[in-house]
N, CA, C and O of each residue as an XYZ file, in Angstrom:
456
protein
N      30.225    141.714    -20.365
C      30.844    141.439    -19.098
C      31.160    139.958    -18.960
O      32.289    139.671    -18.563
N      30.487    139.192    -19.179
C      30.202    137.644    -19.163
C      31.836    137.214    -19.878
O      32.706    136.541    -19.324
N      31.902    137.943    -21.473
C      32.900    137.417    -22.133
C      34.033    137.790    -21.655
O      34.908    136.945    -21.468
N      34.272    139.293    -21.325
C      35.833    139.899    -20.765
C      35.805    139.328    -19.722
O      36.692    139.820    -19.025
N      34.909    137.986    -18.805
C      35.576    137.705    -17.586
C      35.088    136.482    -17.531
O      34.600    136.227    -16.430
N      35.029    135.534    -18.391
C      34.771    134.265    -18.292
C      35.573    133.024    -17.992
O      35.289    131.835    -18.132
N      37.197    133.935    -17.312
C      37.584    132.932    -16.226
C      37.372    132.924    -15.042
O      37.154    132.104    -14.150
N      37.463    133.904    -15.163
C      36.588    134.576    -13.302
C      35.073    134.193    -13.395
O      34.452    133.671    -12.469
N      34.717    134.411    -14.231
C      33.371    133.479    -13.760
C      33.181    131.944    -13.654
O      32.345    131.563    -12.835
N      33.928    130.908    -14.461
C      33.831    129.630    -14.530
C      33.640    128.979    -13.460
O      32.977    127.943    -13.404
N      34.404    129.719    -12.166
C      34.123    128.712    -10.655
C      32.804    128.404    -10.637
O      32.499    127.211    -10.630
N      31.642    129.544    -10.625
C      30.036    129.720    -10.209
C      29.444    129.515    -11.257
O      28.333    130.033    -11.370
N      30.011    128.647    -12.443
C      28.932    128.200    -13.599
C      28.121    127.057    -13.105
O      26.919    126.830    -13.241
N      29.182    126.301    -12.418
C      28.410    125.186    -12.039
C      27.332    125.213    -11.113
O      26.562    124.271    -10.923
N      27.295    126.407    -10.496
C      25.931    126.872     -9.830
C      24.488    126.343    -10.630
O      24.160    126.977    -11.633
N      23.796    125.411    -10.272
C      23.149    125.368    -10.870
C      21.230    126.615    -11.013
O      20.226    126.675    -11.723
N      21.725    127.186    -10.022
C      20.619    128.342     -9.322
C      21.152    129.453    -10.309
O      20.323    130.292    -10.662
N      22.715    129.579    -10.897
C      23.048    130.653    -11.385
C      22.408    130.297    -12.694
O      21.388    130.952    -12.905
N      22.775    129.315    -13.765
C      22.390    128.740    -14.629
C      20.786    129.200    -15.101
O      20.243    129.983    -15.880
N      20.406    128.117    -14.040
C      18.760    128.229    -13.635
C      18.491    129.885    -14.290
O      18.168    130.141    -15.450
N      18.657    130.564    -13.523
C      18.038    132.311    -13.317
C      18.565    132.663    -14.157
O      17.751    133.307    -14.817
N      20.152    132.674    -14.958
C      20.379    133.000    -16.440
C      19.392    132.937    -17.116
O      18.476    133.749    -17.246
N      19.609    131.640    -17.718
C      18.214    131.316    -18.763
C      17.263    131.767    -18.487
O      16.713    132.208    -19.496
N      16.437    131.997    -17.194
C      15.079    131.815    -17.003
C      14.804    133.408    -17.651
O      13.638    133.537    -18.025
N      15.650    134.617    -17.847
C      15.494    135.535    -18.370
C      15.769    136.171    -19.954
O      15.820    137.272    -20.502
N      15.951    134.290    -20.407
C      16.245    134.494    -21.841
C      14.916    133.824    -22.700
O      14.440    132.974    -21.947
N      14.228    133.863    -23.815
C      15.159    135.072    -24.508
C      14.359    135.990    -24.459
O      13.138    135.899    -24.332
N      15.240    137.284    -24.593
C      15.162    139.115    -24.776
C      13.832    139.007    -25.369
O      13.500    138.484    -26.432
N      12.934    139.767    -24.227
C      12.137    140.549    -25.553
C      12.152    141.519    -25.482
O      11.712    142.150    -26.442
N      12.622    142.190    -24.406
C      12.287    144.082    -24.864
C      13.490    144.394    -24.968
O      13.503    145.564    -25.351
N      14.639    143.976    -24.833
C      15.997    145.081    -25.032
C      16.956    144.332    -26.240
O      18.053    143.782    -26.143
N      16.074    144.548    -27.401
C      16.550    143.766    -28.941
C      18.217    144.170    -28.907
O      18.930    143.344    -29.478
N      18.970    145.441    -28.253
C      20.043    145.838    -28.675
C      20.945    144.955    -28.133
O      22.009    144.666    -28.681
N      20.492    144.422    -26.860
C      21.565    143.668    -26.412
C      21.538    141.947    -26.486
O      22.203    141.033    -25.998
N      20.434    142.070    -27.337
C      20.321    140.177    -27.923
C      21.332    139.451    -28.332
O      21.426    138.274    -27.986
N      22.295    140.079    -29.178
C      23.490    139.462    -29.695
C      24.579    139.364    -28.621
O      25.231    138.332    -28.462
N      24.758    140.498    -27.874
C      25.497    140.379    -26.633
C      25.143    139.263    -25.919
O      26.009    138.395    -26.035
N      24.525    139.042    -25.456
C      23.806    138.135    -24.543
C      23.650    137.224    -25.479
O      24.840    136.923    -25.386
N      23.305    136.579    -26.219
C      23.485    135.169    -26.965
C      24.878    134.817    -27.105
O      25.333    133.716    -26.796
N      25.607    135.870    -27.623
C      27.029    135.569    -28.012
C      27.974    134.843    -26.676
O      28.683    133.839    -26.609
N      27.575    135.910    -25.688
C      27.633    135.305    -24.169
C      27.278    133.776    -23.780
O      28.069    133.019    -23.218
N      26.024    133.459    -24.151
C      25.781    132.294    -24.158
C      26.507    130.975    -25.009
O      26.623    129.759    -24.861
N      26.753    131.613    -25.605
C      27.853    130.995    -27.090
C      28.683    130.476    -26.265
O      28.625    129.330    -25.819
N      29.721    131.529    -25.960
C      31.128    131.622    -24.888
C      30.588    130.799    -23.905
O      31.469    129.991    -23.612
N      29.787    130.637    -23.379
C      30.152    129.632    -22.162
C      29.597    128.386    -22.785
O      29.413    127.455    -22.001
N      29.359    128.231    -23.774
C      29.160    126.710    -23.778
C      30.078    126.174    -24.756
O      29.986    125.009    -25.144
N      31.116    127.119    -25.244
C      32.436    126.393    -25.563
C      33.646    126.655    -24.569
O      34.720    126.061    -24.663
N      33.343    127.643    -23.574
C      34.231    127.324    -22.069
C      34.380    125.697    -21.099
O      35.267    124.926    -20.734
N      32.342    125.891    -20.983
C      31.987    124.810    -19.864
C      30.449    124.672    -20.701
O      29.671    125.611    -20.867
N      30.278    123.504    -21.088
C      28.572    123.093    -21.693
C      27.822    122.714    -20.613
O      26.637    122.901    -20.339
N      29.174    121.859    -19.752
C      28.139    121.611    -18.511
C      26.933    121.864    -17.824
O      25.883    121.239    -17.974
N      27.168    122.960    -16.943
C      26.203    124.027    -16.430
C      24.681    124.251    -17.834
O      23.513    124.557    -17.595
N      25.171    124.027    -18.880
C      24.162    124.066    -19.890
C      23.373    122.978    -20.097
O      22.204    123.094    -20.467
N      23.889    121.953    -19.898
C      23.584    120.917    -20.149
C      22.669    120.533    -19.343
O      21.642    119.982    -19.740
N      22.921    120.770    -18.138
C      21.904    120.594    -16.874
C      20.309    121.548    -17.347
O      19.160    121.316    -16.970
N      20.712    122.419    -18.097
C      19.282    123.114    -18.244
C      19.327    123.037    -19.857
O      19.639    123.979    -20.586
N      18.930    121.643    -20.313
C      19.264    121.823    -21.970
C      17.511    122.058    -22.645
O      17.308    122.395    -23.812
N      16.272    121.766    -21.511
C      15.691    122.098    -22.311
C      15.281    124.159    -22.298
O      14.566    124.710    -23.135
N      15.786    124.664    -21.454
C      15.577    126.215    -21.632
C      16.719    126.806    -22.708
O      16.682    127.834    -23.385
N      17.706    125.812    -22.614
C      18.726    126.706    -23.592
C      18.102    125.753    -25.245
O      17.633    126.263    -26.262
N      18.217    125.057    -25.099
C      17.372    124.737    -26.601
C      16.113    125.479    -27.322
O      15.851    125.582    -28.520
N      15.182    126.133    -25.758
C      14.438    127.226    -26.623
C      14.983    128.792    -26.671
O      14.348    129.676    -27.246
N      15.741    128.928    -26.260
C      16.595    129.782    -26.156
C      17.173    129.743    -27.701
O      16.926    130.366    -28.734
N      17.680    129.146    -27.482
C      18.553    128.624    -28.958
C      17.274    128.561    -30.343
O      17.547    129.267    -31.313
N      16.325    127.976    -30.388
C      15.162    128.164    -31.281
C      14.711    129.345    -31.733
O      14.574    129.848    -32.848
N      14.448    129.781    -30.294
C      14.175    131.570    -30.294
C      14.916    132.555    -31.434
O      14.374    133.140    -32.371
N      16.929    132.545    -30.887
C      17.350    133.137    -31.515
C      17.286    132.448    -33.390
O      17.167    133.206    -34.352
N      17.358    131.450    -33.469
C      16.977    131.013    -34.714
C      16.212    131.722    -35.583
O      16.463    131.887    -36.777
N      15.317    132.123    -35.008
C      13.697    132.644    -35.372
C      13.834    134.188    -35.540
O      13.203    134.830    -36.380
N      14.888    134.814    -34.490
C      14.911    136.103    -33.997
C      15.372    136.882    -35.437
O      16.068    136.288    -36.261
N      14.910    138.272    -35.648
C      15.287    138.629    -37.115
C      16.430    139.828    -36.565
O      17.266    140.301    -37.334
N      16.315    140.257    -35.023
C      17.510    141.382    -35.013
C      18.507    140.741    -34.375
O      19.129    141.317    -33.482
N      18.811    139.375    -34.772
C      20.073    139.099    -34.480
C      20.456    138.913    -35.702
O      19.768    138.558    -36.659
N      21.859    139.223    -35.650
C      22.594    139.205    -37.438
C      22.647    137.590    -37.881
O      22.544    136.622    -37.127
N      22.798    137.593    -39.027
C      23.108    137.100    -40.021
C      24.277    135.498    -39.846
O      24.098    134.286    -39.971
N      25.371    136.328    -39.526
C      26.763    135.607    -39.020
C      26.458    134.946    -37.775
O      26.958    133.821    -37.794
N      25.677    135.243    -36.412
C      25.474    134.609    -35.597
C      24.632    133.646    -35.591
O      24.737    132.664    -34.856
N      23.564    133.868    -36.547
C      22.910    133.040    -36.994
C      23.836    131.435    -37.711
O      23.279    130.343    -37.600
N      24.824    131.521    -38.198
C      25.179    130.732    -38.444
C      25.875    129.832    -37.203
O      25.755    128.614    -37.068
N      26.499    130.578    -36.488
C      26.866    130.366    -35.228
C      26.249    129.474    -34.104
O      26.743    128.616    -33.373
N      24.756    130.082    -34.254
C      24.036    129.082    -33.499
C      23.111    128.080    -33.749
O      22.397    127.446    -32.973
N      23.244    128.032    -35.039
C      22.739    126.674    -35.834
C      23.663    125.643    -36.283
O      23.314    124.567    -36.768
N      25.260    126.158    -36.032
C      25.888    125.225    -35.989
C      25.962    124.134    -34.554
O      26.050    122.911    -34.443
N      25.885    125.155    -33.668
C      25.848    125.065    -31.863
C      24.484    123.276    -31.838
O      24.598    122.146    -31.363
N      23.224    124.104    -32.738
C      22.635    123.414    -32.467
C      22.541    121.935    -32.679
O      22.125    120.964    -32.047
N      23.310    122.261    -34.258
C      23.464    121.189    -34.634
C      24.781    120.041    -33.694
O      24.654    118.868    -33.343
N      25.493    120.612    -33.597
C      26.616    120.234    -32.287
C      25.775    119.572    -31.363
O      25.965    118.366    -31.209
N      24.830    120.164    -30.680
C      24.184    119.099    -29.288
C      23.430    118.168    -29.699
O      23.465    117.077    -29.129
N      22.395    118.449    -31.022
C      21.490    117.089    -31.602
C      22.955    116.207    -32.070
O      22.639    115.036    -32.278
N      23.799    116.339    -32.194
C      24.774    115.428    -32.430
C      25.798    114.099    -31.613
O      26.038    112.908    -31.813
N      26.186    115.184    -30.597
C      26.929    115.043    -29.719
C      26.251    114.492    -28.093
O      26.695    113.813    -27.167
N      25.238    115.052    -28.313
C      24.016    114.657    -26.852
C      22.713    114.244    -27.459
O      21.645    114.637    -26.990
N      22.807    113.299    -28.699
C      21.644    113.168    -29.273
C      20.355    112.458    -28.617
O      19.238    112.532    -29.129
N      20.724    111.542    -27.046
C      19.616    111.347    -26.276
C      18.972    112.188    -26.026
O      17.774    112.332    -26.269
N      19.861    113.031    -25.371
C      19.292    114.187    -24.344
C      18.323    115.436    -25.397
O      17.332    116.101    -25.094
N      18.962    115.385    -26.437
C      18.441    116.298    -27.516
C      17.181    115.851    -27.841
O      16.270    116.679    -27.865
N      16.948    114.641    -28.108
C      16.110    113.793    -28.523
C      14.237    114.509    -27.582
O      13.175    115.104    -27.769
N      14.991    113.898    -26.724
C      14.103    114.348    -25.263
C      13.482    115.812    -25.250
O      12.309    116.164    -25.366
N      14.634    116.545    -25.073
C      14.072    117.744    -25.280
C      13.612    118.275    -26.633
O      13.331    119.474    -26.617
N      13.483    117.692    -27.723
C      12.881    117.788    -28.793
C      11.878    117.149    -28.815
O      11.694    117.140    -30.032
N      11.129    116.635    -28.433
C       9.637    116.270    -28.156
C       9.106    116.458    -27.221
O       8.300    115.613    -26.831
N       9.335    117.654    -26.466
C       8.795    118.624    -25.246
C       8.491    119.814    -25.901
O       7.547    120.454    -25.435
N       9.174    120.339    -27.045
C       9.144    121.420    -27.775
C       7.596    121.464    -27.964
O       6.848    120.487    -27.947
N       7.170    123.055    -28.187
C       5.909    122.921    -29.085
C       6.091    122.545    -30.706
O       7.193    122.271    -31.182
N       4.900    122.568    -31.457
C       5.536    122.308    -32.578
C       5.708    123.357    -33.852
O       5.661    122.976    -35.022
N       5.889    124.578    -33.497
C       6.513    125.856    -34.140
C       8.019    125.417    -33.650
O       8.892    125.317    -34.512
N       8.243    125.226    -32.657
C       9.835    125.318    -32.208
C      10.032    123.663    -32.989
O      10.584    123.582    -34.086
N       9.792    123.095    -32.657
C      10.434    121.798    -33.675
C      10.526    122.174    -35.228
O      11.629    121.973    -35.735
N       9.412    122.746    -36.144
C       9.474    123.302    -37.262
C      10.419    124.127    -37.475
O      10.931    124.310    -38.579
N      10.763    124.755    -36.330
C      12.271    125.911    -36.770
C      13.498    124.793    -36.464
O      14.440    124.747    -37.256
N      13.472    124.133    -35.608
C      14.431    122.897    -35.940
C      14.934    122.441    -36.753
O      16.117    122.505    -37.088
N      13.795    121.729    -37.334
C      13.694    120.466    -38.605
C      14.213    121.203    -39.792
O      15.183    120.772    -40.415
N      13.639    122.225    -40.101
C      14.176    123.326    -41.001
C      15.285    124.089    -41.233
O      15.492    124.664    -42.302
N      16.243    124.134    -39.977
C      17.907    124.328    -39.777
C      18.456    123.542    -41.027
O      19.669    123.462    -41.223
């Protein structure tokens, strides 16, 4: 839903309460089928608008770790979001910075190891 209507949604990304409560229900643990949906989703809006992401970069960074880690997400997306990741330690490397030494240190180890 997110992707077939992610111009119609862009007004209320900047919600930051919408944002907020997105993430706060990621990541999946009991409904593995729709993990890729819903990441891929997440994908799509942060090459729409990063913004709204950005404001919550340390939940989407474990978010983002998570799926790293995750084994029923495929293969190909996997590449997808280790490129992503690598994109924000790049591009927002303060902010990355930051939220990379808040991490525990299993989630930095799946990092460092990308």
């Amino acid at each position: 839903m997110i992707l077939a209507n992610i111009q119609l949604i862009s007004p209320y990304l900047h919600s930051t309460k919408i944002m907020k409560a997105f993430l706060s229900h990621l990541p999946l643990q009991e409904d593995r089928e729709e993990s890729t949906v819903v990441y891929r989703s997440l994908l799509s809006l942060w090459r729409y608008q990063p913004e709204p992401l950005l404001q919550e970069l340390p939940q989407f960074i474990r978010v983002i770790v998570h799926v790293i880690g995750d084994e029923f997400v495929d293969s190909q997306f996997h590449v997808s979001i280790i490129f992503l990741l690598q994109t924000i330690s790049t591009q927002y490397s303060i902010q990355f910075r930051s939220v990379f030494e808040m991490l525990d240190e299993d989630q930095q180890n799946i990092i460092t190891n990308v």
